[in-house]
N, C-alpha and C positions, 0 to 999 in steps of 0.2 A: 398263235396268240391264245387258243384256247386253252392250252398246257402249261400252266405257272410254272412250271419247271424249265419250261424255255426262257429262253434270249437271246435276242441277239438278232439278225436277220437271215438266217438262215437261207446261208451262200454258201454253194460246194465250194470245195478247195480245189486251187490248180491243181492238176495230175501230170505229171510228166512219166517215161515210162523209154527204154530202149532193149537193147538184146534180145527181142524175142525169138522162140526157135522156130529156123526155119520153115517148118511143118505150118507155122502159127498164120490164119484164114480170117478170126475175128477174136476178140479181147470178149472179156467179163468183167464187170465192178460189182465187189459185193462189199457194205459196211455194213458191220454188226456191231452191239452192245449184249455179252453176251450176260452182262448182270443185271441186264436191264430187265423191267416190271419184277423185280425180287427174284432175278435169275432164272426167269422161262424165258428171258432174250428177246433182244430188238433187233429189225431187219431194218436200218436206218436208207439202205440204199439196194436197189436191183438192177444191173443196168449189164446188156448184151448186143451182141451184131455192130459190135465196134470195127469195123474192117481194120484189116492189119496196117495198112499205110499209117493210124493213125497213130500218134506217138504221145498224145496229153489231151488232155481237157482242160479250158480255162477256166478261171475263179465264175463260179455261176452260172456256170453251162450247163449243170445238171442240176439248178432251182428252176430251170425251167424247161417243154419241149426241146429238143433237138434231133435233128437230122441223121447228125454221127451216133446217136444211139437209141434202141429200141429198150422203153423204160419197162422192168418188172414191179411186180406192186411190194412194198414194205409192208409193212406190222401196220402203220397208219391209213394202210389202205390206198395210197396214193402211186401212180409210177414214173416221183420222182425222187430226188437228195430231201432226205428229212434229218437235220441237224440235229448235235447230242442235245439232250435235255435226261440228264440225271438229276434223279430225286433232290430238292438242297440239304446239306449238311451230311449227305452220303459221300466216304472217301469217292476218290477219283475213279471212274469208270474206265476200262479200257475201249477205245472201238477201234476194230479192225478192219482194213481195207484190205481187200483181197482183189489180186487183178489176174486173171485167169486167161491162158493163154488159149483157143480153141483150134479145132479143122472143121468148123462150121462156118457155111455161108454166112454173109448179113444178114439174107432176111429168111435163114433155116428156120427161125422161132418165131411163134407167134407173140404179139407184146400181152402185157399184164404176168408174166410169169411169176410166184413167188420164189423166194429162195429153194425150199424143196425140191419145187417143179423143176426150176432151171439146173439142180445140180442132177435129178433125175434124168435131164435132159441133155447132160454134159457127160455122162458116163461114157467111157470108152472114145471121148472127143478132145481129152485135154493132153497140152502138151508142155504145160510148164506153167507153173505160178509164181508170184512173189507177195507177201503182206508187209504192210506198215502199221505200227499201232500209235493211235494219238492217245493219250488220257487226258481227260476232261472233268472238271466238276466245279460248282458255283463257290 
C-alpha cells in the first residue's frame, strides 16, 4: 500500500507444474521484472525446498508463510510473493516465472536467500527448468 504503483491485493497465482526429471529432489520459483526500477530489475518472488512430490501452489499460498516452501528475500526485502507494480502509464512489463528443477534436499538452504545467492547456490544442482511470462501494466 505504500507503492502507488500497486493494486490490487497482492495474491500469488495458482502454479500448477508436471514432468519433472527424474533426477528432480526440490523445485525453485523465481518471478522477476527485469524492467523494473528503470531496468536494474525486480525480484518480485524467491522461493526453494519445494520437494518434488509437489506439483502447484494454490492462489495465495505464497502471500503468505508456508510450509511447502522456504521463502528467499525479493528487491522488497521481504520472503514472500510481492505482486507486479509497474510504474503507471509505462508500456506493459514483462514478469517471469522461472520454476527450476533441483537435486537438493528441502531443507539443503538456508531461508532468506536472495536471487543471486540462490542461483550461486543452485550451480551445478539443476536439472531442468521451464518459464512463463505474464505482462502487466495499469
Amino acid at each position: 500500500k505504500a507503492n502507488p504503483n500497486c493494486d490490487g491485493e497482492n495474491v500469488s497465482p495458482a502454479l500448477a507444474w508436471s514432468g519433472a526429471p527424474a533426477a528432480t529432489r526440490t523445485f525453485a520459483i523465481l518471478m522477476d521484472d527485469q524492467a523494473g526500477r528503470a531496468g536494474l530489475g525486480v525480484s518480485h518472488w524467491v522461493a526453494y525446498g519445494i520437494a518434488a512430490n509437489v506439483d502447484g501452489l494454490v492462489e495465495g499460498e505464497a502471500s503468505s508463510p508456508s510450509a511447502r516452501f522456504v521463502g528467499g528475500r525479493n528487491t522488497g526485502g521481504t520472503d514472500l510473493y510481492a505482486g507486479p507494480c509497474p510504474p503507471r502509464g509505462d508500456a506493459p512489463h514483462h514478469y517471469v516465472l522461472t520454476l527450476i528443477a533441483t537435486t537438493l534436499e528441502p531443507d539443503a538452504l538456508k531461508s532468506g536467500l536472495t536471487k543471486p545467492e540462490l542461483l550461486e547456490a543452485l550451480k551445478g544442482r539443476t536439472v531442468g527448468a521451464a518459464s512463463l511470462v505474464l505482462r502487466y501494466a495499469h
